[in-house]
C-alpha positions as protocol buffer text, in pm:
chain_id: "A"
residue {
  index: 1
  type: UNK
  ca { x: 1757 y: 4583 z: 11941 }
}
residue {
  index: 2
  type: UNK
  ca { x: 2124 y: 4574 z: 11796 }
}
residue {
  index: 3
  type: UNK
  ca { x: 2382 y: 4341 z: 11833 }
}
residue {
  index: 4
  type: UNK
  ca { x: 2636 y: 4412 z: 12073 }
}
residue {
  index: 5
  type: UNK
  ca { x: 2918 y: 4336 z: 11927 }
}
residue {
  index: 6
  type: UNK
  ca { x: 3080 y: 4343 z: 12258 }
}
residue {
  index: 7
  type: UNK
  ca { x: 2930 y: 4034 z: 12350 }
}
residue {
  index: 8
  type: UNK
  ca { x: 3082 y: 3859 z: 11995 }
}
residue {
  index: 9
  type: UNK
  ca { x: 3316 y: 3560 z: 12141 }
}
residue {
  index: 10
  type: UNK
  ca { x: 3667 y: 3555 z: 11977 }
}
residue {
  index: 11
  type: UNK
  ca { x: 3818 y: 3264 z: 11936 }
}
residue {
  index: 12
  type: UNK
  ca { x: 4162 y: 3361 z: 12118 }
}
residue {
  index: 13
  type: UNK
  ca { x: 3962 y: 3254 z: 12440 }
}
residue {
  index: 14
  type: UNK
  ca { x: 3890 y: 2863 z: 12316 }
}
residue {
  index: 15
  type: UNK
  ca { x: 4066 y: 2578 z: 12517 }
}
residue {
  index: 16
  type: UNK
  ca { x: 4089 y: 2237 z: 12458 }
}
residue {
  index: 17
  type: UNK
  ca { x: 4098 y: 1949 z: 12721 }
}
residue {
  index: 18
  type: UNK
  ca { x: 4223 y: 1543 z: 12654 }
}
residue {
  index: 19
  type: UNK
  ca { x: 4060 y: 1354 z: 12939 }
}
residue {
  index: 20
  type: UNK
  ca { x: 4075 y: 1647 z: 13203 }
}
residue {
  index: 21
  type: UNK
  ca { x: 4456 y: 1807 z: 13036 }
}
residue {
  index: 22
  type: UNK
  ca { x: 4459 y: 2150 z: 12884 }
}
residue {
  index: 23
  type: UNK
  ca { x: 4625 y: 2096 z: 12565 }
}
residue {
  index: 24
  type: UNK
  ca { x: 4790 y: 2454 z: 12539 }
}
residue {
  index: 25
  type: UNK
  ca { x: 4933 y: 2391 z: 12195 }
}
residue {
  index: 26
  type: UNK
  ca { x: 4587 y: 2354 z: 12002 }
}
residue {
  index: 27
  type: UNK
  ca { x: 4487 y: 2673 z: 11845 }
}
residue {
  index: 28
  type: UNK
  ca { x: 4218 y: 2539 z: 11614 }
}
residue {
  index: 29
  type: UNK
  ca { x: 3915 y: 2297 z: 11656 }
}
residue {
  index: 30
  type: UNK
  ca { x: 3622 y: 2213 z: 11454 }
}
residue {
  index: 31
  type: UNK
  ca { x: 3357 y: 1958 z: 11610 }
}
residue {
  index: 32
  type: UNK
  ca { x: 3008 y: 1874 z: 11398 }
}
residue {
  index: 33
  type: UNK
  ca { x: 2752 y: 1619 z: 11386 }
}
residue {
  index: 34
  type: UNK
  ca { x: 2565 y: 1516 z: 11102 }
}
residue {
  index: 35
  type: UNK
  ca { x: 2271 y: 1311 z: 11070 }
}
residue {
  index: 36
  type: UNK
  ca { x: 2163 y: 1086 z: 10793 }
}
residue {
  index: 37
  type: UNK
  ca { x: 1783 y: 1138 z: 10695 }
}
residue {
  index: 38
  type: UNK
  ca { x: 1589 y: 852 z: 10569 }
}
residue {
  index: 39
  type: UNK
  ca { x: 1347 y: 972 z: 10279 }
}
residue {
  index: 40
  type: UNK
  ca { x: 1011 y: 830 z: 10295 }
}
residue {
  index: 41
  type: UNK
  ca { x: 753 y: 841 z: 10007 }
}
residue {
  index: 42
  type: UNK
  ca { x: 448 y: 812 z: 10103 }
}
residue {
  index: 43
  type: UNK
  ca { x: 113 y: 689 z: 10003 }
}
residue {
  index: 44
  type: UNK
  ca { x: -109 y: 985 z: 9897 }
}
residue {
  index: 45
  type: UNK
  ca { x: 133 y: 1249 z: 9997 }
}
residue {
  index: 46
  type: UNK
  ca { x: 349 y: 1463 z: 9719 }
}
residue {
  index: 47
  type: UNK
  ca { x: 599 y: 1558 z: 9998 }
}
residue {
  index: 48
  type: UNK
  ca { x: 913 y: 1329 z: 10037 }
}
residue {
  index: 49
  type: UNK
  ca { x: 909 y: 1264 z: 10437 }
}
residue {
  index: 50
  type: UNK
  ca { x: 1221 y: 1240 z: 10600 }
}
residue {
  index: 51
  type: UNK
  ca { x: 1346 y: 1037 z: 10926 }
}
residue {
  index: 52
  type: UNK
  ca { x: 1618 y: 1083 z: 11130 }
}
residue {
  index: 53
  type: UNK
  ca { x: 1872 y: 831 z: 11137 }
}
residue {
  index: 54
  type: UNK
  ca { x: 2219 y: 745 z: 11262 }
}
residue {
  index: 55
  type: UNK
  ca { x: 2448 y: 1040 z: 11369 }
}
residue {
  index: 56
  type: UNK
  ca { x: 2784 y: 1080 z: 11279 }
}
residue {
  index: 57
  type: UNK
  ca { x: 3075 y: 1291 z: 11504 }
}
residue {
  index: 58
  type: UNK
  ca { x: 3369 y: 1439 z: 11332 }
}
residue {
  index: 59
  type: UNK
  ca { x: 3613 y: 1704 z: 11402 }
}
residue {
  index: 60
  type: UNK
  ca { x: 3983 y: 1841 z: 11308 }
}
residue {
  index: 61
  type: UNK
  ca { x: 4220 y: 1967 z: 11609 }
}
residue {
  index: 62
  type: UNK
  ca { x: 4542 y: 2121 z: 11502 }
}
residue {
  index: 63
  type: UNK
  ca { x: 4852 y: 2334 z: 11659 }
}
residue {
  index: 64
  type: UNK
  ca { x: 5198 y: 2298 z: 11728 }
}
residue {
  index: 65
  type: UNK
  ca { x: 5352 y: 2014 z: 11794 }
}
residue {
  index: 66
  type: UNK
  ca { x: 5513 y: 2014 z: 12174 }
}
residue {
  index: 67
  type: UNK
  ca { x: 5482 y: 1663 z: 12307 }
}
residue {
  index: 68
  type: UNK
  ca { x: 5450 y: 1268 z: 12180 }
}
residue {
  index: 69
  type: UNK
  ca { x: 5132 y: 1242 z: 12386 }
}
residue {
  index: 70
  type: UNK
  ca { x: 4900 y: 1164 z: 12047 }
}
residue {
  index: 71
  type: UNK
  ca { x: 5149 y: 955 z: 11915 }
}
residue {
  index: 72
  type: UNK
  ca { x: 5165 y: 746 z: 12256 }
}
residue {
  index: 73
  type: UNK
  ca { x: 4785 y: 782 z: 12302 }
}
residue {
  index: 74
  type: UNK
  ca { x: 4769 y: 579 z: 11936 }
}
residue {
  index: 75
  type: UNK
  ca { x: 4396 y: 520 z: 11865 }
}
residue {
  index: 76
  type: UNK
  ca { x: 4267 y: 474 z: 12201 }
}
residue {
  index: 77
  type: UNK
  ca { x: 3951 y: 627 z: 12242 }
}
residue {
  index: 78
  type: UNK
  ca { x: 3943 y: 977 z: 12537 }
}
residue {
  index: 79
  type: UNK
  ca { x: 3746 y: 1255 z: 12604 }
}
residue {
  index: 80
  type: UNK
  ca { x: 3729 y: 1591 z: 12453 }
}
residue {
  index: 81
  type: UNK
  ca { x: 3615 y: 1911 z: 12641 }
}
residue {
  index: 82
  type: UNK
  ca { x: 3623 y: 2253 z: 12434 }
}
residue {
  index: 83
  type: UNK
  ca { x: 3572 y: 2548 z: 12587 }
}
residue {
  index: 84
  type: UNK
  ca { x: 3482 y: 2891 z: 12449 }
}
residue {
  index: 85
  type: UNK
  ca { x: 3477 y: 3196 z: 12680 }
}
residue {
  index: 86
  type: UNK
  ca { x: 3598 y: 3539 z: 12578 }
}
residue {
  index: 87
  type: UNK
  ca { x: 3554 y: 3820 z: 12874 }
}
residue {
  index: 88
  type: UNK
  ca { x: 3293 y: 4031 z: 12707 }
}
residue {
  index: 89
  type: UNK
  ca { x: 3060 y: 3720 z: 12668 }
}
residue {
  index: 90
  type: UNK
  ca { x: 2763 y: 3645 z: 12833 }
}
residue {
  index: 91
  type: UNK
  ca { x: 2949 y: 3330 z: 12976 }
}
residue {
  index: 92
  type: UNK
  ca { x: 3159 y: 3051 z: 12834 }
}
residue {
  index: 93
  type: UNK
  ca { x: 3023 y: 2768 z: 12641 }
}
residue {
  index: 94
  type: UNK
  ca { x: 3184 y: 2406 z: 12742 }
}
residue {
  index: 95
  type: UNK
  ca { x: 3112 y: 2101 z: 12544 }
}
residue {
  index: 96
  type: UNK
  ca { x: 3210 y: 1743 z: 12606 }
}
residue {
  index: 97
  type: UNK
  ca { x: 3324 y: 1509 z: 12300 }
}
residue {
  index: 98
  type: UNK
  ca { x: 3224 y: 1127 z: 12410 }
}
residue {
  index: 99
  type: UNK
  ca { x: 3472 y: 806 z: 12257 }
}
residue {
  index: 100
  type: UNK
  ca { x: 3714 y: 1059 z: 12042 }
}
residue {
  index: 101
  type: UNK
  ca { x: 3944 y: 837 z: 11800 }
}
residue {
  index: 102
  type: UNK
  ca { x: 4195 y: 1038 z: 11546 }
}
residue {
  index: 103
  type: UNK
  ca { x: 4153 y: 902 z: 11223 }
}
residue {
  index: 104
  type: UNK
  ca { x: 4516 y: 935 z: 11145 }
}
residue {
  index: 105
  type: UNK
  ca { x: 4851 y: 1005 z: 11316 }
}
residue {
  index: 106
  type: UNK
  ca { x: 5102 y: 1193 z: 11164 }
}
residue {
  index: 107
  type: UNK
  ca { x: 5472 y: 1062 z: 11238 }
}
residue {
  index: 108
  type: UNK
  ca { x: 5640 y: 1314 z: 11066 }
}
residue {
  index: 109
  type: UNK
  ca { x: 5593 y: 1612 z: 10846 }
}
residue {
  index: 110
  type: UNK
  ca { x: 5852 y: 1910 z: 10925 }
}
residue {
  index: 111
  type: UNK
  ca { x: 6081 y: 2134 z: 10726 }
}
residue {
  index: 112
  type: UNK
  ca { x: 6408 y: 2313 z: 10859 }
}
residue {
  index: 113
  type: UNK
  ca { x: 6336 y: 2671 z: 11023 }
}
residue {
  index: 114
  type: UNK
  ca { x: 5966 y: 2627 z: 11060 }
}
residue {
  index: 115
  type: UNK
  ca { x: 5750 y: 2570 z: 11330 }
}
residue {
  index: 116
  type: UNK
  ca { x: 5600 y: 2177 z: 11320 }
}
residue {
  index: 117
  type: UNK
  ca { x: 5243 y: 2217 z: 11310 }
}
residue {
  index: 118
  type: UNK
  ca { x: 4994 y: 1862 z: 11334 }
}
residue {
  index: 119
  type: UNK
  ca { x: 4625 y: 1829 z: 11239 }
}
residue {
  index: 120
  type: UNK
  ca { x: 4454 y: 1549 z: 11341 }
}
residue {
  index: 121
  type: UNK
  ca { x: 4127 y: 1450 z: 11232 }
}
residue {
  index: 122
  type: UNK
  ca { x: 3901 y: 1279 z: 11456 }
}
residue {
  index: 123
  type: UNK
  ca { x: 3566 y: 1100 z: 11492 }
}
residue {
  index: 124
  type: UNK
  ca { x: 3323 y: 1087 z: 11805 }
}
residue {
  index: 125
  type: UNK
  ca { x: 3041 y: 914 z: 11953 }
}
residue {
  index: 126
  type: UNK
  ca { x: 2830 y: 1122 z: 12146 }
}
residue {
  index: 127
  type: UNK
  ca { x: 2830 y: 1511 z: 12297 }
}
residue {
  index: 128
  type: UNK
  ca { x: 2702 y: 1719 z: 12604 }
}
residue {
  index: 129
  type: UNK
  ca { x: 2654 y: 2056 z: 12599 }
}
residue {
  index: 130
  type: UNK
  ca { x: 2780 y: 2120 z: 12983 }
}
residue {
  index: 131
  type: UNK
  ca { x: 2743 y: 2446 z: 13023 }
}
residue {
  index: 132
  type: UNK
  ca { x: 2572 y: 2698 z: 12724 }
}
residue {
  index: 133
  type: UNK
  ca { x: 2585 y: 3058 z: 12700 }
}
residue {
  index: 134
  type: UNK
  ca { x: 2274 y: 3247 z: 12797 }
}
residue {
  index: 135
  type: UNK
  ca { x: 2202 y: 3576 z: 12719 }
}
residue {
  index: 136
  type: UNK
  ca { x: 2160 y: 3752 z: 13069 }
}
């Protein structure tokens, strides 16, 4: 069977949530985890074996700059919902970021005549898928 392309989510749909608050000004995040494998030789066996180890959260949010709230927020740790839905989809998608911290604040970076933009990288500890898209 072929792809609907129908049911292809666009990213125009995406929100973003800080502990509960639709941040309206975000129009781009990236969340992945990455896990460090431990390599294992083993006695008797030409394969190199891996382990999983310790997971690692990180992620870039950027838009426009509307508010102070990151700068007043500092490096406190908060929660991070994204959702993606787009109308055509089988569903949304909704996944919860555990302990976000930015890595970095930015104070200032604008230019005369020219919307300020901010990215802020970030690290987290732990995710939940809360709601996935099935294929109905």
């Amino acid at each position: 069977m072929a792809l609907d392309a129908s049911r292809v989510i666009l990213g125009t749909y995406g929100q973003m949530f800080i502990d509960g608050v639709w941040q309206t000004n975000i129009n781009h995040l990236e969340a992945k985890v990455a896990v460090q494998k431990r390599e294992l030789n083993l006695s008797g066996d030409d394969w190199v074996r891996h382990k999983m180890g310790p997971k690692k959260g990180t992620g870039t949010m950027s838009g426009f700059k509307v508010t102070s709230d990151l700068l007043q927020r500092g490096f406190s740790k908060f929660e991070l919902v994204s959702k993606l839905a787009d109308p055509e989809s089988y569903g949304h998608e909704r996944v919860r970021l555990k302990n976000v911290m930015v890595d970095e604040l930015q104070l200032a970076n604008w230019t005369s005549g020219e919307e300020v933009k901010e990215e802020i990288p970030f690290t987290f500890e732990g995710y939940e898928l809360l709601d996935p898209i099935v294929e109905k």
